[in-house]
N, C-alpha and C positions, 0 to 999 in steps of 0.2 A: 218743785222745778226739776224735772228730768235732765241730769246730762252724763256727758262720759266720765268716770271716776276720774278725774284731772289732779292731783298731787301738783299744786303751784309752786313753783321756789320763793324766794324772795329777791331773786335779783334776774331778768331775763336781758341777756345783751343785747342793746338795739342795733338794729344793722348787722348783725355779729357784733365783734369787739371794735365798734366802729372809733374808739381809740388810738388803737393798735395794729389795725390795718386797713385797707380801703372798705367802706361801708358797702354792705352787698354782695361781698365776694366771696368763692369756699376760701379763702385765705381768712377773711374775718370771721368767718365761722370757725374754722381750724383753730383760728386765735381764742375763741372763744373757748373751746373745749379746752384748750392746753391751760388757760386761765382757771380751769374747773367751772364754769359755768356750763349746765344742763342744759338749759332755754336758749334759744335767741328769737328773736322779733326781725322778720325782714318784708320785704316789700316784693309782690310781685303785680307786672302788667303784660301787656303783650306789643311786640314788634309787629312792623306792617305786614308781615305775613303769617301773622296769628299767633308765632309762638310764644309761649310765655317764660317771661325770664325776669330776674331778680334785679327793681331796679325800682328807685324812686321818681327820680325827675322826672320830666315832661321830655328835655331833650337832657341828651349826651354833655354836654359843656361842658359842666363842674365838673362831673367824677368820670371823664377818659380824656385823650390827647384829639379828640373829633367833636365835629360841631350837627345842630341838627336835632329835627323830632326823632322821638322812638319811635315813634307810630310809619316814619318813614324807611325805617330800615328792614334789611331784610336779616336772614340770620346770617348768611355768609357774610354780610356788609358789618353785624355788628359784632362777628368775633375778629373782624379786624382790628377792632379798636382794642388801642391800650386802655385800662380801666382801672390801673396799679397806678403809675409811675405819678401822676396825681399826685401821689399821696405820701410817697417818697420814691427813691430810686429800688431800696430792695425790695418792690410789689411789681418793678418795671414787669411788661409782658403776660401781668396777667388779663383774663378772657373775662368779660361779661357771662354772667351763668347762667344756664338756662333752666329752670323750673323742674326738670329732670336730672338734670347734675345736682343740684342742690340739696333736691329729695335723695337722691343716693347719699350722697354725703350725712345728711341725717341719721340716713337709715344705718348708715355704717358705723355712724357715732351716739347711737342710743336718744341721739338731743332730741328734744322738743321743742314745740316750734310755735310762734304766733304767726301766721301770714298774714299781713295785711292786704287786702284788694286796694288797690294803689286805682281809682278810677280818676284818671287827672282828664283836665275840660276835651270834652269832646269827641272825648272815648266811650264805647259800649259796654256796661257793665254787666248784663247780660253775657255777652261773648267770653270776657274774661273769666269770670266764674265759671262758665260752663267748660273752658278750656283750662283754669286751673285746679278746680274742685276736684274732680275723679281721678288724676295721679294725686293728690295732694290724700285724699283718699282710702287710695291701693295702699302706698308706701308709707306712711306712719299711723302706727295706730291712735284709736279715739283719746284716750288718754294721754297723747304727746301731743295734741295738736288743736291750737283755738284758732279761727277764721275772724280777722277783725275788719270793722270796711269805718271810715265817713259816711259812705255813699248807703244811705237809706235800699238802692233798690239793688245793691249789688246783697247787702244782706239778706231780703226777701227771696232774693233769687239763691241764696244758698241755702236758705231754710225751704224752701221749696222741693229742690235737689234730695234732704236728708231733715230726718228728723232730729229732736233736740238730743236722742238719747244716741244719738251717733257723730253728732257734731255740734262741736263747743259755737258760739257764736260770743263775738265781743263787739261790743259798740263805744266808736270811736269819737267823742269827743273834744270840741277846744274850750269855749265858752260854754259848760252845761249848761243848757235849756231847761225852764222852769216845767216843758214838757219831757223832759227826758224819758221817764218812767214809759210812756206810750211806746214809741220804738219799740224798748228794752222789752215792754208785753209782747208786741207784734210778731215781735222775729224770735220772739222765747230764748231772752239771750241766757249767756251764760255770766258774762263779766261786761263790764265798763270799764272803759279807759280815756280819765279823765287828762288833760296835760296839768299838771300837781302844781304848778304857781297858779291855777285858777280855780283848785280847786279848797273849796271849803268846809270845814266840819262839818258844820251839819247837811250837806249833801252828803259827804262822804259815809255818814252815819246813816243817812236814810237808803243809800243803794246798796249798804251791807243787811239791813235791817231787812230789807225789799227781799234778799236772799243772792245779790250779785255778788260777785267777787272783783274789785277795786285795783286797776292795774294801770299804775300814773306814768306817763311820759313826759319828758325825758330827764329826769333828775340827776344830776354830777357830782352834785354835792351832799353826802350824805350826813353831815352834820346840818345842814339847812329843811334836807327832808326828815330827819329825826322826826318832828312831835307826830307825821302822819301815819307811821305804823300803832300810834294808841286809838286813832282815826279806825283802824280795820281793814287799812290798806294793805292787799293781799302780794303783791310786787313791786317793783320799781323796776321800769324799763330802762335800761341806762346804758350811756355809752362807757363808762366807766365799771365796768364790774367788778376790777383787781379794787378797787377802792374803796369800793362800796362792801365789798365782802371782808376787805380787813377791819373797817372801821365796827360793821355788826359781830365779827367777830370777837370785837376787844368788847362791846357793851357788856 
């Protein structure tokens, strides 16, 4: 299996240190680095007027002080919104980020990255990957950076785009399917990533065995995920990293 020399940690921060600071923000990436974590895991889609920014939900609600689709805003409409104060009062005033800011911020901080393609109902997966792939690209190199999707065609269309020995591909699972393997052939992934309370030994055995590398979401508790690293489990996506890095620390 061809892919970019990848050096995986064992702990990549979801959201940033979605913890420690609002999920998605360069504030929880910041958080992230200041914690010593290398990796972070974020989400990006695009706004009604194409551009792509770092952001899970469907709409705005939960994480800013505004209501509404993303798909409905525009970018001047969504760096109106608070996207901190949510989360506590010291995050008041921070911006929704946009796929360009985030990647500088990377870029500035050596971190590597999983993006996920966030294709939520209704949206074009196509669009999105073609609008986030080539800065995501330009500014981190192959070795910092895996492309994870749900969405079956947002994958294809990234493996389309670049071949395996330029871009890492992960495939995101909830319930692994007893066809899993096929995808994983299809789009010549690099990793799975399974969500870890569903996941079981002997799957987890057989997608290392396959030659995948095993990267579980979103584990908190690192005495509960203990026995999965004799599994082969290559990281733990977590919101938790100060936690998680002290506890493997003392093993």
């Amino acid at each position: 299996m061809s892919h970019p020399g990848i050096l995986l940690p064992a702990l990549v921060a979801h959201r940033g240190y979605s913890a420690a600071a609002p999920e998605n923000t360069l504030a929880a990436v910041r958080a992230a680095f200041d914690a010593g974590a290398t990796w972070v895991e974020l989400d990006v889609q695009l706004l009604g007027d194409a551009t792509p920014v770092i952001w899970h939900d469907q709409s705005v609600r939960r994480c800013s002080d505004g209501r509404g689709e993303l798909s409905k805003l525009s970018l001047q409409s969504a760096k109106a919104l608070d996207v901190g104060g949510w989360f506590c009062d010291r995050f008041a005033g921070e911006k929704m980020a946009t796929l360009d800011e985030m990647l500088a911020l990377l870029d500035e901080l050596g971190m590597g990255v999983n993006l996920e393609i966030k294709v939520n109902k209704g949206r074009d997966a196509n669009a999105l990957v073609d609008a986030a792939l080539p800065p995501l690209m330009e500014r981190i190199p192959a070795e910092r950076r895996i492309v994870s999707s749900f969405d079956a065609q947002a994958l294809r269309r990234c493996r389309a785009l670049a071949g395996p020995d330029r871009l890492a591909l992960g495939v995101l699972f909830g319930a692994t399917p007893a066809r899993w393997q096929t995808l994983c052939e299809e789009v010549q992934a690099f990793s799975v990533h399974p969500d870890w309370t569903r996941l079981k030994r002997a799957r987890a055995e057989a997608m290392v065995e396959a030659g995948y590398k095993v990267l579980c979401y979103t584990p908190n508790d690192p005495s509960a995920f203990e026995p999965r690293w004799a599994w082969g489990v290559s990281s733990a996506i977590t919101d938790q990293p100060e936690t998680f890095k002290r506890f493997l620390d003392q093993r």
